[in-house]
C-alpha positions as CSV (number, residue, x, y, z in Angstrom):
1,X,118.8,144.8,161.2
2,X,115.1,144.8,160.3
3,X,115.5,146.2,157.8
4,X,118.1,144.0,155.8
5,X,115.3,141.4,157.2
6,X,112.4,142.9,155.4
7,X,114.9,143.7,152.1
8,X,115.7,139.9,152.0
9,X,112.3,138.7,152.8
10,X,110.8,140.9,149.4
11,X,113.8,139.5,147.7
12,X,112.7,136.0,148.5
13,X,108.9,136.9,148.2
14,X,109.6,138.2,144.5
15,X,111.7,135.0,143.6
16,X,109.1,133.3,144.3
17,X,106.3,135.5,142.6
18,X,108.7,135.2,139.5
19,X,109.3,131.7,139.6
20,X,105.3,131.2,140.1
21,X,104.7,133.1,137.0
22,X,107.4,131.1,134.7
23,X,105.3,128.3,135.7
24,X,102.1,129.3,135.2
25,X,103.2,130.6,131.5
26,X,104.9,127.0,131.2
27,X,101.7,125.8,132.2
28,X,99.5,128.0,130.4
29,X,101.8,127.3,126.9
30,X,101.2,123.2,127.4
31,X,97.5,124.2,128.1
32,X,97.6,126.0,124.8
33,X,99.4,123.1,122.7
34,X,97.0,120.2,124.0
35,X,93.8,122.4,123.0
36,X,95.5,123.1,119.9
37,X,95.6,118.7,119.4
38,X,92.5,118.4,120.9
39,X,90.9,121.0,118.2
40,X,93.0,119.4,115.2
41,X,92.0,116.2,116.5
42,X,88.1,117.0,116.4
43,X,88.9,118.2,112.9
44,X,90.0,114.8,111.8
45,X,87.8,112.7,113.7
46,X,84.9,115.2,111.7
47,X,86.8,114.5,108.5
48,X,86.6,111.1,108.8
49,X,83.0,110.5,110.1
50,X,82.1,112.8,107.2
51,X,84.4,110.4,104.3
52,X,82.7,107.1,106.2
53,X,78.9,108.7,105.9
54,X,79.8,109.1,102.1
55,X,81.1,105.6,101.8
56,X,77.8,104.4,103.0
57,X,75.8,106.7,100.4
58,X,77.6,105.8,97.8
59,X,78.9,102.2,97.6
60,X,76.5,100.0,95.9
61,X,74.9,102.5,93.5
62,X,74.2,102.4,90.1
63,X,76.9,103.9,87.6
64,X,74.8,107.1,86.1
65,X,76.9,107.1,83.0
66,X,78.9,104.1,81.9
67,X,80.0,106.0,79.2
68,X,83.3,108.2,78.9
69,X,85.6,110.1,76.4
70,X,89.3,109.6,76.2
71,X,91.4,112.5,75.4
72,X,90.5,112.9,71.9
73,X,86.9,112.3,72.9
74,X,86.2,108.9,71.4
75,X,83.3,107.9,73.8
76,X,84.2,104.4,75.3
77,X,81.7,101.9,78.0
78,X,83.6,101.5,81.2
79,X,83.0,97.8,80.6
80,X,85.1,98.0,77.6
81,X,88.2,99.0,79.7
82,X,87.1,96.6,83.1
83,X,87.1,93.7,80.7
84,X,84.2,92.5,82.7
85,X,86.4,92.2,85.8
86,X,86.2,94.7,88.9
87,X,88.3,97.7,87.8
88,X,89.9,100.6,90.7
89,X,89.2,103.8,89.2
90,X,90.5,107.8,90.8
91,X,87.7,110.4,90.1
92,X,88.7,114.5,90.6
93,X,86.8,117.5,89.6
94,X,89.3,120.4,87.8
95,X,87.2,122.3,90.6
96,X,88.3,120.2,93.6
97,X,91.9,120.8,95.5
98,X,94.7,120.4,93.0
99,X,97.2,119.7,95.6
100,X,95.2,117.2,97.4
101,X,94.6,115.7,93.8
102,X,98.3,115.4,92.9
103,X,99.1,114.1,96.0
104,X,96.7,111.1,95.0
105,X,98.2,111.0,91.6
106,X,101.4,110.7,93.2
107,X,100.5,107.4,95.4
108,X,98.7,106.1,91.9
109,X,102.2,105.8,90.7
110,X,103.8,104.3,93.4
111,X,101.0,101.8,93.6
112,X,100.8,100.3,90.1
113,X,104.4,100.2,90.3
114,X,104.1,97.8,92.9
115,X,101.4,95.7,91.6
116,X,102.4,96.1,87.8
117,X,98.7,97.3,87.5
118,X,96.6,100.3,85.8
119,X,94.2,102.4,87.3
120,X,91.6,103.9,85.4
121,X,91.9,108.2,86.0
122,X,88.4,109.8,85.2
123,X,88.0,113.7,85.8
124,X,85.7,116.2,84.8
125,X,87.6,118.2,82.5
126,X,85.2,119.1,79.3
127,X,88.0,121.3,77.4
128,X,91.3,119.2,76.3
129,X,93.2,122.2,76.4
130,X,92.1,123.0,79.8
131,X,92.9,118.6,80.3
132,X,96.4,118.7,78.6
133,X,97.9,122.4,80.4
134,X,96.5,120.5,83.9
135,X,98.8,117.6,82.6
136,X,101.4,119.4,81.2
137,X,102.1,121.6,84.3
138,X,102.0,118.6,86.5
139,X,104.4,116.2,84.2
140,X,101.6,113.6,83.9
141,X,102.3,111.4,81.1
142,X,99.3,109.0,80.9
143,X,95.9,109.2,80.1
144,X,93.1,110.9,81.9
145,X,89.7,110.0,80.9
146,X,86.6,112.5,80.8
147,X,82.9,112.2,82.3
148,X,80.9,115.0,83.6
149,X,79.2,112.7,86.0
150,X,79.6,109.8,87.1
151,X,76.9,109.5,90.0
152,X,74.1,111.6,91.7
153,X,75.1,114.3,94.0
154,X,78.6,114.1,93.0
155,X,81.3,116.5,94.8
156,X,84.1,118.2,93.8
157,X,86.0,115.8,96.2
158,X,88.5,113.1,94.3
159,X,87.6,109.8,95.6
160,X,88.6,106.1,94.3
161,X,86.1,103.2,93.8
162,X,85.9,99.7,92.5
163,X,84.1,99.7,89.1
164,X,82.3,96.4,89.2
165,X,79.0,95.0,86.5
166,X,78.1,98.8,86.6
167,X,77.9,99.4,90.0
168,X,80.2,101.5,92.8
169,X,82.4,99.6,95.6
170,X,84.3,100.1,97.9
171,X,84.5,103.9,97.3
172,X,86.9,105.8,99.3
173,X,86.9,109.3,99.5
174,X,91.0,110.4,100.2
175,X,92.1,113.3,102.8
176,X,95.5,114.4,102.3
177,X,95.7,114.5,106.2
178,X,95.2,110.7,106.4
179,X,97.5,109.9,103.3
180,X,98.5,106.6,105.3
181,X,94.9,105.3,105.0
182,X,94.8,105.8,101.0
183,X,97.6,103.6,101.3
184,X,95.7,101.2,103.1
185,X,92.7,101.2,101.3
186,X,94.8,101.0,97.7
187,X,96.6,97.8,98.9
188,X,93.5,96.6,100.5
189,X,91.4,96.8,97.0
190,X,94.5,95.2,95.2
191,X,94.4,92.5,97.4
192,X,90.4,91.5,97.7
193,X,89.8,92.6,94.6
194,X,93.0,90.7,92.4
195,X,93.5,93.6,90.4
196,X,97.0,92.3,89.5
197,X,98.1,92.3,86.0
């Protein structure tokens, strides 16, 4: 009789032991996914204090070069194509993230769809076949202009800005993680700025 006692009592101990173990691996796996948000969230919080720092540095400034090619490099002011009134304008580096630049590209279209509006594409492309295979592999039908530089201590990072009398506004430097927000900002700059057709 004891021992059918002691055989059901390590039956019921190890139960138990296994049950506390699926637990704790339950546990430990939830543990796992909330440091996993809590690390991705850092990231993005880091991202975004680091686009908002480069907001500050940059809005405001002087234009370093007014002057830009178009594709068959005819060198034209940026005040020529403004028309003297605040104009949005997309800047990318061929060096920067393709994917993260066609994604912007992508929300460009959608965009001046909407408000029946142009905006002004500026990369750094020096070599019009180099400019023309980047379009042609994409399907991008309109024009891209060229400038090597457009500020001091440019990055390779595509960012928008409000070409105004010379001068950078309201730049905004796009993350593909925060995709929502370039929407925001785009209708936002529309709106104050009356960029409507």
């Amino acid at each position: 009789m004891k021992w059918k006692y002691l055989v059901y009592l390590l039956g019921n101990l190890s139960l138990i032991y296994i049950i506390i173990l699926v637990i704790m691996t339950i546990n430990t796996n939830k543990y796992q996914l909330v440091n996993d948000q809590l690390t991705r969230n850092e990231h993005l919080v880091g991202q975004l204090k680091a686009s908002l720092m480069s907001s500050y540095k940059y809005s405001g400034r002087k234009i370093l070069n007014p002057y830009i090619s178009d594709e068959n490099n005819k060198e034209l002011h940026l005040s020529s194509l403004s028309k003297n009134k605040p104009m949005l304008v997309f800047r990318f580096s061929r060096l920067g993230c393709q994917k993260c630049v066609l994604e912007q590209l992508s929300l460009i279209r959608e965009i001046e769809d909407k408000f029946n509006s142009d905006i002004l594409i500026i990369s750094d492309y020096d070599n019009k076949r180099d400019l023309g295979y980047f379009k042609r592999v994409n399907s991008i039908k309109r024009e891209i202009f060229k400038s090597k530089k457009i500020m001091n201590d440019e990055t390779n990072s595509p960012y928008f800005f409000i070409y105004n009398n010379n001068r950078i506004q309201s730049i905004y430097f796009p993350d593909d993680d925060f995709l929502e927000l370039t929407s925001k900002y785009l209708l936002s700059v529309f709106e104050n700025y009356e960029l409507c057709q």
